[in-house]
C-alpha positions in Angstrom: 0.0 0.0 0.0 2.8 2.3 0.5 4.8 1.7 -2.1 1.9 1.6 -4.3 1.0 5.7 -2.9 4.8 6.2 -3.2 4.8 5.1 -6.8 1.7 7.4 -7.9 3.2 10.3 -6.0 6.6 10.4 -8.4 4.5 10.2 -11.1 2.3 12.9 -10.7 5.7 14.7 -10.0 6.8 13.9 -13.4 4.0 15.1 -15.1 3.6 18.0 -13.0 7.5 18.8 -14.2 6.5 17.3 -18.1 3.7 20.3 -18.4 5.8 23.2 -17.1 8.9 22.2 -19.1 6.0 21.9 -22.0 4.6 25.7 -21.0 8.3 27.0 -20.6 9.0 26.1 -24.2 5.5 27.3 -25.8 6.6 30.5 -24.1 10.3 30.4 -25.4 9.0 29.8 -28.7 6.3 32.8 -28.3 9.2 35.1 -27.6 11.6 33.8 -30.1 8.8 34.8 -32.5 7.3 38.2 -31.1 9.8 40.2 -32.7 9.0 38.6 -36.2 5.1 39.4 -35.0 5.6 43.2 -34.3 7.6 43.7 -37.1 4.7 42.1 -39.4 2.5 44.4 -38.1 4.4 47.5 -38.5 4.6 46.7 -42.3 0.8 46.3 -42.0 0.4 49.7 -40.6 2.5 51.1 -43.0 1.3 49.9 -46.0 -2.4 50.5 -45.1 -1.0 54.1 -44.4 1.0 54.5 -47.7 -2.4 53.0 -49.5 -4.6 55.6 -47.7 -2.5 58.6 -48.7 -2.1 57.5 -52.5 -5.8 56.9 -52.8 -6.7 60.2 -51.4 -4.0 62.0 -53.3 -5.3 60.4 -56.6 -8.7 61.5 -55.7 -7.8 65.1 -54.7 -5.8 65.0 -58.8 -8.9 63.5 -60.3 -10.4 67.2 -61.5 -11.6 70.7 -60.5 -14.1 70.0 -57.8 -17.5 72.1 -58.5 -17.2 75.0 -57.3 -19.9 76.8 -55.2 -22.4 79.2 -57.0 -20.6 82.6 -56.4 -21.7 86.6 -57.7 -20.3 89.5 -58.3 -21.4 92.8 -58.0 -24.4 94.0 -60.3 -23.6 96.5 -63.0 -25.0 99.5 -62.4 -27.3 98.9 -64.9 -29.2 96.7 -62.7 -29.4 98.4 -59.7 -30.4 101.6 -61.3 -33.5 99.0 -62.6 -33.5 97.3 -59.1 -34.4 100.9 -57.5 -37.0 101.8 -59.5 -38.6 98.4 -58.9 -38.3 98.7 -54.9 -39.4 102.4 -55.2 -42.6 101.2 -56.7 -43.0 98.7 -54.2 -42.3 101.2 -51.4 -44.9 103.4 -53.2 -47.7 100.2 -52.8 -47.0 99.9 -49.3 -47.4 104.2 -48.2 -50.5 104.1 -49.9 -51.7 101.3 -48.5 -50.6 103.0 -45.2 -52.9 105.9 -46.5 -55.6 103.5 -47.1 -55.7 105.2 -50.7 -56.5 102.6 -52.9 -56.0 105.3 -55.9 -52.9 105.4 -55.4 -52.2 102.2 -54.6 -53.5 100.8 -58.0 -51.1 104.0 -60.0 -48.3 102.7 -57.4 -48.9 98.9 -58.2 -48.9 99.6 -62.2 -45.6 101.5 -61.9 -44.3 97.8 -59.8 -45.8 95.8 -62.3 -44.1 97.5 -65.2 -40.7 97.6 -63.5 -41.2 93.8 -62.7 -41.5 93.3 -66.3 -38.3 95.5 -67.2 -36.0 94.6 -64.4 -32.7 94.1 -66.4 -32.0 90.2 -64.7 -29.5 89.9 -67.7 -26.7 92.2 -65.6 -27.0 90.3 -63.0 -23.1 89.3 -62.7 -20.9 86.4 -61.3 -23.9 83.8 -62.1 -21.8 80.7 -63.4 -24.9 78.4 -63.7 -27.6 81.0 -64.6 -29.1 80.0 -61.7 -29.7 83.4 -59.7 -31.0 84.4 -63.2 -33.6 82.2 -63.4 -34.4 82.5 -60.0 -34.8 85.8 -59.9 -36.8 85.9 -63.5 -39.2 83.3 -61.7 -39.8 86.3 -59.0 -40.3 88.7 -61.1 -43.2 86.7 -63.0 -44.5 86.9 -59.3 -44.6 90.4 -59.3 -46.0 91.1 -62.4 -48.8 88.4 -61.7 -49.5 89.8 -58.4 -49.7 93.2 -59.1 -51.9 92.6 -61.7 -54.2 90.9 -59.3 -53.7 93.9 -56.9 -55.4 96.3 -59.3 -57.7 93.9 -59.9 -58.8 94.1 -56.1 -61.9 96.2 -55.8 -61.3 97.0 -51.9 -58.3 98.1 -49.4 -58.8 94.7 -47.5 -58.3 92.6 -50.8 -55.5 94.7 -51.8 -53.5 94.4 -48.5 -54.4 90.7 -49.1 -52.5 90.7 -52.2 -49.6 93.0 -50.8 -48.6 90.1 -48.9 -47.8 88.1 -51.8 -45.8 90.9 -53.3 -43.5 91.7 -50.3 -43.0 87.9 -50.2 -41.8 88.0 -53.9 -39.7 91.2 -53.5 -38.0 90.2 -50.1 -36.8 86.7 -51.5 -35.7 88.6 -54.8 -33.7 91.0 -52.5 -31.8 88.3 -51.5 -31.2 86.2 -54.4 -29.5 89.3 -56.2 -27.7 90.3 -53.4 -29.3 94.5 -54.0 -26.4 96.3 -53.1 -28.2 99.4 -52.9 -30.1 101.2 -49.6 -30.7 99.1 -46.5 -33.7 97.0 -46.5 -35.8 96.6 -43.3 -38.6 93.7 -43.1 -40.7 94.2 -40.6 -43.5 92.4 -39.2 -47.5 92.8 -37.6 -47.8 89.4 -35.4 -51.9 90.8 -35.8 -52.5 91.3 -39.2 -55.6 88.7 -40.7 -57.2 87.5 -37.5 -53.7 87.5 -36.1 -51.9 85.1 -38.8 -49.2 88.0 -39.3 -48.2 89.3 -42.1 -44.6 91.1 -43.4 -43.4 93.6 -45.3 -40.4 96.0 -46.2 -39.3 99.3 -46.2 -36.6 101.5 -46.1 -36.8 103.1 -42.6 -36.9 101.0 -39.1 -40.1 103.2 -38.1 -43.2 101.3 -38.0 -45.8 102.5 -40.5 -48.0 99.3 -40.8 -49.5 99.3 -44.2 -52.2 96.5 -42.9 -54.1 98.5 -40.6 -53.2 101.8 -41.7 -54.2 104.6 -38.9 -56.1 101.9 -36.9 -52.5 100.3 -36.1 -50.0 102.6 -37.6 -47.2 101.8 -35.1 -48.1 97.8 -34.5 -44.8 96.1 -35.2 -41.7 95.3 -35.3 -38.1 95.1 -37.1 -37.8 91.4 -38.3 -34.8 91.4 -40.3 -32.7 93.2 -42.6 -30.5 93.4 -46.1 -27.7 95.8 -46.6 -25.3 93.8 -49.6 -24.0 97.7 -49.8 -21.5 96.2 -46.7 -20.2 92.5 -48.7 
């Protein structure tokens, strides 16, 4: 009995000492090669890096990117044009602050016909056309619109239809870029049942041309253009 417990006892000590000398040379092994592993990776790295670079300098040489839509300033041609158009426009909104529909109607002719004439072809720095033909799609606007303001038999209607026109003249402020007087839009949160309404002008005092003398001074500066400063 003992020697049998004697005999199990210096076997388990040989395989105890069989596995560790087995685990010692895994790890030899395993350092004998890490070297050879880092340096694999490192060419990895590097060629993954070298790739990246070539493939995005190829990319960057591949041809002009598209460049931005970009204008210049407008000849003087068009702005001259561009003031008579915002004079009549400012001319529609003081006689609707009059509530003088007779003048309103002479006022919104004089828009309509410098709508039609605006000279969009000197618009400059357009490389697409786009800015021309946005602005040419305003000006269709106008004409259309003052057309229907005439058409309006009373102040209410009108003021109705002045809406759509300052909505029409202030985005086709700001596609041209008018480099002329400051622009002030301004704002009546009450106007229509209190849907609110806009319009511009070319002073920050409030003269509201929706309620005339029943509101004169109800609202407020909204926002303003000034390209004169680009």
């Amino acid at each position: 009995m003992g020697i049998g417990i004697a005999n199990f006892s210096r076997r388990f000590g040989i395989a105890i000492y069989n596995l560790q000398c087995l685990n010692f040379a895994k790890n030899f092994v395993f350092m004998r090669r890490r070297p050879l592993i880092i340096l694999v990776s490192l060419l990895v790295i590097l060629a993954g890096l070298y790739l990246l670079f070539w493939n995005g300098k190829k990319e960057g040489n591949g041809g002009p990117k598209q460049q931005p839509l970009s204008q210049g300033a407008n000849t003087g041609a068009f702005n001259e044009s561009f003031d008579r158009l915002l004079n009549a426009y400012y001319s529609v909104k003081d006689a609707l602050v009059a509530s003088d529909t007779v003048r309103a109607n002479k006022a919104a002719l004089e828009l309509q016909n410098a709508a039609d004439s605006l000279k969009v072809d000197e618009i400059q720095g357009d490389s697409t056309g786009t800015i021309k033909e946005t602005a040419l799609s305003y000006t269709g606007t106008l004409v259309g619109s003052s057309k229907g303001f005439i058409g309006e038999n009373t102040i209410d209607e009108k003021r109705k239809e002045f809406e759509m026109l300052t909505e029409a003249m202030w985005n086709l402020s700001r596609v041209v870029k008018y480099g002329g007087r400051k622009i002030y839009y301004q704002y009546c949160p009450m106007a229509f049942n209190d849907k609110g309404a806009y319009w511009m002008s070319n002073e920050p005092e409030i003269r509201n041309p929706y309620f005339g003398d029943q509101m004169l001074e109800c609202g407020k500066v909204e926002d303003s253009l000034d390209y004169s400063k680009k």
